[in-house]
N, C-alpha and C positions, 0 to 999 in steps of 0.2 A: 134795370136801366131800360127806358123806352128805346127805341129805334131812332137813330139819330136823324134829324131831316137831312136834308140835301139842298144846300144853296148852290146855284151851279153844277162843279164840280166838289168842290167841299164841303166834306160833312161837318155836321155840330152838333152839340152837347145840346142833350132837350135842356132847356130854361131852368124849370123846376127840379129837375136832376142836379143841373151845376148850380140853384141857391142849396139844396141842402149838402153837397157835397163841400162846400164853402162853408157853410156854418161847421160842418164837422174840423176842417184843417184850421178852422179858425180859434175853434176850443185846444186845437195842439198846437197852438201857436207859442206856447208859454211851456219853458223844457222841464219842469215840475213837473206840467199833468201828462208830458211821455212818459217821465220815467214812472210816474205814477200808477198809469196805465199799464206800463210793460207790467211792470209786480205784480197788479192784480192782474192781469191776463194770464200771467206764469205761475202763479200758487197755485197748489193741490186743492185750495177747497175759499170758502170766505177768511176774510181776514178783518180785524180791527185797524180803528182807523190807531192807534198806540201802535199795533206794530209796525204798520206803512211809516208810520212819524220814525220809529226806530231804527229802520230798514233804510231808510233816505235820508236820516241827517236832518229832519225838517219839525217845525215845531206842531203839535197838533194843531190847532188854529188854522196854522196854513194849508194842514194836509186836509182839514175839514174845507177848507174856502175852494181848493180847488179840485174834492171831491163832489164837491156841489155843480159846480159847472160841467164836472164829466158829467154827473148822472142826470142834467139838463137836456146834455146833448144828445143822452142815451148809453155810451160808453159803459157804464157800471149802474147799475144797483146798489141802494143804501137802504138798510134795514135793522131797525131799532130791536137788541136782543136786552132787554134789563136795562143798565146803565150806559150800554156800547152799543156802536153800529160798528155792524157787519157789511163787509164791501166785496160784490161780486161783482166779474166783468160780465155784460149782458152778452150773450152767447151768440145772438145775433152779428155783433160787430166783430166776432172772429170772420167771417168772409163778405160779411157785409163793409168795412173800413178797407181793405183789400179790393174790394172789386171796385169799389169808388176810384182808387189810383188808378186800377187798371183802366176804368171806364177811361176818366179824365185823359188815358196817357193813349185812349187808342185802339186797346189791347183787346177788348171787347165787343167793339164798332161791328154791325155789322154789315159787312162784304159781301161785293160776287164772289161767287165762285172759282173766278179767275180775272184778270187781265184783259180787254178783248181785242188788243192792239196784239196780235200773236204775228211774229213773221212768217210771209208768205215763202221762205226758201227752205223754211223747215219742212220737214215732213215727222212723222211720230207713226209707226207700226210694232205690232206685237212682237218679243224678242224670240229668236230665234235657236237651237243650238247650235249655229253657226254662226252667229255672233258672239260668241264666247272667246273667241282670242280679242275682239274689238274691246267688248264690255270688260275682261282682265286690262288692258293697256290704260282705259281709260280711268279704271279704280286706282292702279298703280300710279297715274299721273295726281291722284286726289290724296294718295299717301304721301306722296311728294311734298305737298304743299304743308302738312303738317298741323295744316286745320280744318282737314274736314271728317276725320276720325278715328279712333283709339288704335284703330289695326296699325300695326308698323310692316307687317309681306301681306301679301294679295293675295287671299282664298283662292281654292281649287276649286275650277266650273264646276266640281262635283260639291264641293260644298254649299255651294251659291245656288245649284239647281235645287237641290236638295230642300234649303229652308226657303226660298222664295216663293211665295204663292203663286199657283199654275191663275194665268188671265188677270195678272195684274204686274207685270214685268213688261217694259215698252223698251224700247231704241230711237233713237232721232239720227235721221240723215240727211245734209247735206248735200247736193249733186250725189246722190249714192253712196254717200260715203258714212259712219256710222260715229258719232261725234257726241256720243251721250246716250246714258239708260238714264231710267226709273226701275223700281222695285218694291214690293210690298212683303215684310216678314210678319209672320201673327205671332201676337204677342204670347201665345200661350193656348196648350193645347187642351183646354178645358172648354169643353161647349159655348157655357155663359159668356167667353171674351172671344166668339166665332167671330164676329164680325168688328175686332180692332186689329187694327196694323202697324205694324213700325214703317215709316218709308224712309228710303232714300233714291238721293240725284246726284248724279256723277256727270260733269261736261269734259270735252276732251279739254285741253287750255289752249289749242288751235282754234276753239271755236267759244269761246268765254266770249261775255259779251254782245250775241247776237240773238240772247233769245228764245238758246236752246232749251235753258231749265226753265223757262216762263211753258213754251210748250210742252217740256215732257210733264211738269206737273200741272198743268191743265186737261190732256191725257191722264195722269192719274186720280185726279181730284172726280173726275167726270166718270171715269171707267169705276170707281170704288164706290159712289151714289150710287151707281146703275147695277155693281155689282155684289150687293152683298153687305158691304161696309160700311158700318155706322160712323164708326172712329178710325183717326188718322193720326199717329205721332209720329216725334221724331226729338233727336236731340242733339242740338247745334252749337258748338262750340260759341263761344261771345265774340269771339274776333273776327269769328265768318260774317260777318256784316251784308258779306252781299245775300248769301242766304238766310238769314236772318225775315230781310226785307223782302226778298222772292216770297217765303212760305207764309207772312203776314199778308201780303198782297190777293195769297189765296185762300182766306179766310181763316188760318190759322192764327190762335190767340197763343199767347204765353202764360204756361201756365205757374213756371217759377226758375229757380237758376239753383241748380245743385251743384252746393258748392265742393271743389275738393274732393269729386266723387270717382275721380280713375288719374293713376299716375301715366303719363305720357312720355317715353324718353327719360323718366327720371322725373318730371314736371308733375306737381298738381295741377291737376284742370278740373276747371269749371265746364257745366253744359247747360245751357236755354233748354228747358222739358216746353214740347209748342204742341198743341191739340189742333187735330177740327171735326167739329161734329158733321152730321150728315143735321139738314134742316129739320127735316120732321124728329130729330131724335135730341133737339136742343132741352137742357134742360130749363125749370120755368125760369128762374134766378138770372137767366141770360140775356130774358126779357121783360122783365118787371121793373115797374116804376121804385125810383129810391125815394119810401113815405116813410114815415114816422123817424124810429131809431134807424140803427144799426141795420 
């Protein structure tokens, strides 16, 4: 997907991106060639067009009529073995039909690096180990609220010091007063993944609202380019809405929603997996025009 222009302040969809992203949802318009599509996209290998007819309840005829129009669109591959065609989904549209939605929805756009409307009564400095009875009360206020992570008690500074990466741990203060971290954990102690992190933002709830997490992840987002780090995740429950829109605003994409992946309380929960790369470290897919197929 190209780089979206900028009219004003809102961005848009390049032209020739959204005609062929249109011709694609317009071949799924008709609920035969999803289901059609899922089948072939989920078999082990090619399939005839007799067992899709078999599989869906549909007469061959029909499953050939609207096997034709996927593999117009690009969708699938049709290939004459003997007497039968063979239907493969084109390999392509496993992230290429994907990133199309994502495009369309946003999720891809790309972003500054931050906000530039930061408030002037924040301040954002490296954390300290005496900030650690502040940075505990304010985790514990964030366990409270029961949407912003799996923990149910609040780590020991010792544990917190421990996995958090030295020079990429901030505080935000208020009149002197200490009202929110940031934090960066690495994902994994293998060379190759040196430079990804997992982050988190914690605001006090005295001070929700004004600006705090806009700053402290502008400090982080800035401190990790500068420092080392290519990659930034994180994973956000779906109801956190406000942070949700915070970590999109700073260039972070979505990269999916895992479902049912940790019990909470008892609860199944879901979590938003949200990425951002460092610029020079984008891959090419994230900027390339949407031509031919899939």
């Amino acid at each position: 997907m190209s780089a979206p222009p900028l009219t004003g302040s809102l961005p848009t969809l390049d032209a020739a991106d959204a005609e062929t992203y249109a011709a694609w949802f317009a071949c799924l318009a008709e609920p035969a060639r999803v289901r059609l599509l899922h089948t072939v996209a989920t078999a082990p290998g090619a399939v005839t067009v007799g067992e899709l007819a078999d599989a869906l309840g549909l007469r061959q005829p029909t499953v050939s009529h609207h096997l034709r129009k996927l593999a117009e669109a690009g969708f699938v591959t049709l290939t004459k073995s003997g007497t039968s065609t063979r239907v493969m989904v084109n390999p392509d549209c496993c992230s290429g039909l994907p990133h199309a939605a994502d495009a369309v929805m946003g999720l891809l756009a790309a972003r500054p690096c931050c906000p530039a409307d930061l408030p002037a009564d924040v301040a954002v400095r490296a954390m300290a180990d005496t900030d650690f009875p502040a940075v505990l009360r304010i985790y514990a206020e964030g366990i409270a609220t029961g949407n912003a992570t799996f923990e149910t008690e609040t780590p020991s500074a010792e544990a917190l010091d421990a996995k958090w990466l030295p020079g990429h741990r901030w505080v935000a203060e208020i009149d002197g007063e200490v009202v929110g971290w940031a934090a960066a954990t690495p994902v994994s102690s293998r060379p190759v993944y040196a430079g990804v992190a997992e982050t988190s933002i914690y605001v006090s709830s005295a001070a929700r609202g004004r600006g705090v997490g806009k700053v402290l992840l502008h400090r982080q987002v800035t401190a990790a380019d500068s420092g080392g780090l290519w990659t930034l995740q994180t994973a956000i429950f779906p109801e956190n809405k406000a942070s949700l829109a915070l970590h999109h605003s700073a260039g972070f994409r979505t990269l999916g929603v895992r479902e049912r992946i940790g019990r909470h309380h008892g609860v199944w929960r879901d979590t938003v997996m949200l990425e951002r790369r460092r610029d020079d470290t984008r891959a090419a897919g994230d900027s390339g025009t949407a031509e031919g197929g899939c």
